[in-house]
N, C-alpha and C positions, 0 to 999 in steps of 0.2 A: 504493500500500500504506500509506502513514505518514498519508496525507489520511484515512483510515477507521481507524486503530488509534486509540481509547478507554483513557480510565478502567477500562470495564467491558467491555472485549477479552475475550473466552475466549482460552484457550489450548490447542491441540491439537499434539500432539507425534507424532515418530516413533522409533522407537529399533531401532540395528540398528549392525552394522557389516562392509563398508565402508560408509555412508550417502549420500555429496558428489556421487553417480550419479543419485539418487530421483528419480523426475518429480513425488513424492508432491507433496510442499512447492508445487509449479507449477498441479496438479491440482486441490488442494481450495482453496488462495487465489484462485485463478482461479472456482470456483465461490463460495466465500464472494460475491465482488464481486459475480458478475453478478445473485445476488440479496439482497444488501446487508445480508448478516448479519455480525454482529459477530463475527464469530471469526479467530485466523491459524495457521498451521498451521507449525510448523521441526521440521527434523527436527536429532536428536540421535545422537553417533555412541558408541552405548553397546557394551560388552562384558558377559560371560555375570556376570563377578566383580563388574561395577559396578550391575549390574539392580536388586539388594536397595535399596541408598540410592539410585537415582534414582526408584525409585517413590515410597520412603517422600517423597520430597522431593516426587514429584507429589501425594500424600496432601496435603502441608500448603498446599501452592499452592492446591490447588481445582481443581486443571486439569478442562477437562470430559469428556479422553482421549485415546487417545494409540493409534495404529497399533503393530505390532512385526514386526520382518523379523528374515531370518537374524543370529544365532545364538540369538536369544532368544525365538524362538515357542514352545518346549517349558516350557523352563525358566519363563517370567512367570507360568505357571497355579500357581505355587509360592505367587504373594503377591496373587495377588486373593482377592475375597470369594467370587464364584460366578463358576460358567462355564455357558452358554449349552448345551443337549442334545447340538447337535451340535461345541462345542469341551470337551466331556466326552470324550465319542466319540473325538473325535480327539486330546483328550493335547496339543492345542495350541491356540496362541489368536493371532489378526494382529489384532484390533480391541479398544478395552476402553473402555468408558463409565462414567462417573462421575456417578453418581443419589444425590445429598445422604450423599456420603461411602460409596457403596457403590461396588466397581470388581469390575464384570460383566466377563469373555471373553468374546469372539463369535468364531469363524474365518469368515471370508467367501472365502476363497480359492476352495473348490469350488465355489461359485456363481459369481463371477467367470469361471473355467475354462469351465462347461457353458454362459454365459452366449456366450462371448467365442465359442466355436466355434458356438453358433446362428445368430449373428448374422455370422459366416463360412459358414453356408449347410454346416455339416458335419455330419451325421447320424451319432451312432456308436450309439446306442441300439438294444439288441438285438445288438450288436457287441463285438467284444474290444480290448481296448486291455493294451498291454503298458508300462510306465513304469520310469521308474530314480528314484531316489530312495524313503524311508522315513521324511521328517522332516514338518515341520508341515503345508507347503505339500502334500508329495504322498497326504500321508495325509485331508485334505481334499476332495484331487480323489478322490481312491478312495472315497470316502465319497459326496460327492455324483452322483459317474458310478453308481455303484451304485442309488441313491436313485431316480437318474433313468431306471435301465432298461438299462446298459450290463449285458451277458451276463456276461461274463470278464473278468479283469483281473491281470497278470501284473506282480507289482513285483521288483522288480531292486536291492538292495541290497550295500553290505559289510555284512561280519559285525562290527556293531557295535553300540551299545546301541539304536540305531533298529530294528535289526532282530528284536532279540529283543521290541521293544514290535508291531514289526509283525506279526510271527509274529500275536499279540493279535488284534492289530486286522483279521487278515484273517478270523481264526476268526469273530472278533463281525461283522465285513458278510456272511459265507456265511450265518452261522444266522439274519440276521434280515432277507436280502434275498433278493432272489432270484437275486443276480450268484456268480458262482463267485470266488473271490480264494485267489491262490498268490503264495509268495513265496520267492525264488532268489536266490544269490549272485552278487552283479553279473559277478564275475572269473570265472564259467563261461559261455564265451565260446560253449561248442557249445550251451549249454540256451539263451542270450539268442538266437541266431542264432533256434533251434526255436520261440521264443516269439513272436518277431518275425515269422517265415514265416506264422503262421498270424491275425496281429492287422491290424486297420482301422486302426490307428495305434498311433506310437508314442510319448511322452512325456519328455520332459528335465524333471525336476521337481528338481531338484538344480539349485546353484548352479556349476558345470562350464558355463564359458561365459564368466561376467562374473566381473569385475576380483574378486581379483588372478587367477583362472583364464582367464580371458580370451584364446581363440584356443584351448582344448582341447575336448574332446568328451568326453562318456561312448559314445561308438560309436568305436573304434577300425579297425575293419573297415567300408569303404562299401555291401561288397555284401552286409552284413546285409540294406540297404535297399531293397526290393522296389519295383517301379515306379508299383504299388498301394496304395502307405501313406499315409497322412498323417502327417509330423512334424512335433510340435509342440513347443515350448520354453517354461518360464515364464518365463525370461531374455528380456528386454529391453532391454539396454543392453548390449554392442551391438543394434540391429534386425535383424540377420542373424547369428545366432552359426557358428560352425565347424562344429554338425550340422545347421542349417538347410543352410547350403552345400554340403556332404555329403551333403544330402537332395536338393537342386536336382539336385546335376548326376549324382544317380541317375534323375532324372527323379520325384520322390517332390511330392506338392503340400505344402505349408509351412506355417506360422501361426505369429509369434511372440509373446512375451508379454504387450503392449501392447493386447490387448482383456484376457488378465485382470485386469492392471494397472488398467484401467479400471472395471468390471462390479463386482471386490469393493472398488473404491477410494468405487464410486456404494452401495453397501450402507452399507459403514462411514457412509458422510457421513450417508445417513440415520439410522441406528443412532444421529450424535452429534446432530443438529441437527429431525431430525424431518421434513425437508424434502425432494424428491428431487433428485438433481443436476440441473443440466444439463447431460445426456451429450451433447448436439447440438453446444454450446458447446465443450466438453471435448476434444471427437474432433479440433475444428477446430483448437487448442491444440494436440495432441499426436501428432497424425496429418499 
């Protein structure tokens, strides 16, 4: 790493908190190297109060961009210049480039998602998918399952400021896709059961899982989980969380979030650098 850092290093950042978990930072330095581009990638462990002066500070740095993870996908679309159609859409943004002092959003997460489960050999299109979560990441995958042809799609939230943006957000994928999108209060345990008896999979799109949550579930109940479903998790850290395991040993097949991790990590890098990863290299890394 130190044999390649430059005078004229870019700098690519991540901001999020907790952060010290990320494979991000391993992911894209490892791709810098193998094809010998100038940049290094640290992640930062920011809060929602500290966002405002750590961008302006990446303003004056130059940096050429910077990832963002929970808690701060919603709230950064506050202090960029533009945002990308589909991180309009979604009210969120996980990637941001910097084009001669302009700082563009992009969300890559739904690509990533629809990316990671093709290449898992899992067909949901034309299919219902029922998910928990309403923040950046899930409003993304709902956006792009939609995009791609998924039927139905059933989100699961509290009643909290997420969910009143989601109410929003489902209305605008019904009217201008052709997926049907509803949206329910997570704590109704008899309508998640209903939602879930009739869906191809189900989604942990929420942070429920990994540190400091780590070892909990948003599925309370195992025998929500039909022996027919797919569940999936965008947590990755643990590789096996509490409802992938609860999904196992319903006999449900699994997938966790380590190809989306991958898929929107391979968008972004393009997004900064112009180049595409190498995901062959990457997989070997991180798999």
């Amino acid at each position: 790493m130190t044999a390649r850092i430059t005078g004229k290093t870019k700098l690519i950042g991540l901001l999020g908190t907790p952060i010290s978990h990320s494979l991000s930072p391993a992911m894209h330095n490892e791709a810098f190297a193998k094809l010998g581009l100038d940049y290094v990638y640290l992640a930062f462990d920011v809060e929602n109060e500290q966002l405002p002066d750590v961008i302006k500070g990446f303003r004056v740095l130059n940096i050429r961009g910077f990832n963002v993870t929970m808690p701060n996908k919603t709230l950064v679309c506050k202090y960029l210049d533009q945002l990308s159609p589909a991180a309009e859409l979604a009210g969120s943004v996980n990637t941001v480039v910097n084009d001669g002092g302009v700082l563009t959003g992009h969300i890559t997460d739904g690509i990533g998602y629809m990316k990671a489960l093709t290449e898992a050999n899992i067909d949901i299109i034309g299919k219902k998918m029922t998910i928990a979560g309403a923040g950046g990441a899930a409003t993304a995958i709902c956006i792009q399952a939609a995009l791609d042809g998924v039927k139905e799609i059933s989100i699961f939230n509290k009643k909290d400021e997420f969910f009143i943006r989601a109410e929003q957000t489902a209305r605008d994928i019904t009217n201008k896709t052709n997926c049907k999108v509803q949206i329910f209060d997570i704590d109704d345990a008899a309508k998640l059961r209903e939602e879930i008896a009739t869906s191809s999979i189900f989604t942990n799109a929420t942070s429920v899982g990994m540190k400091p949550l780590e070892g909990l579930s948003v599925i309370q109940d195992p025998s929500m989980l039909h022996q027919d479903l797919i569940v999936s998790d965008v947590v990755y850290i643990p590789k096996k969380s509490r409802l992938l395991e609860m999904a196992e040993e319903q006999g449900c097949r699994t997938i966790n979030g380590l190809g989306m991790m991958l898929w929107q990590g391979a968008r972004a890098f393009e997004i900064w650098t112009g180049e595409e990863m190498p995901v062959k290299a990457i997989k070997e890394l991180l798999f």
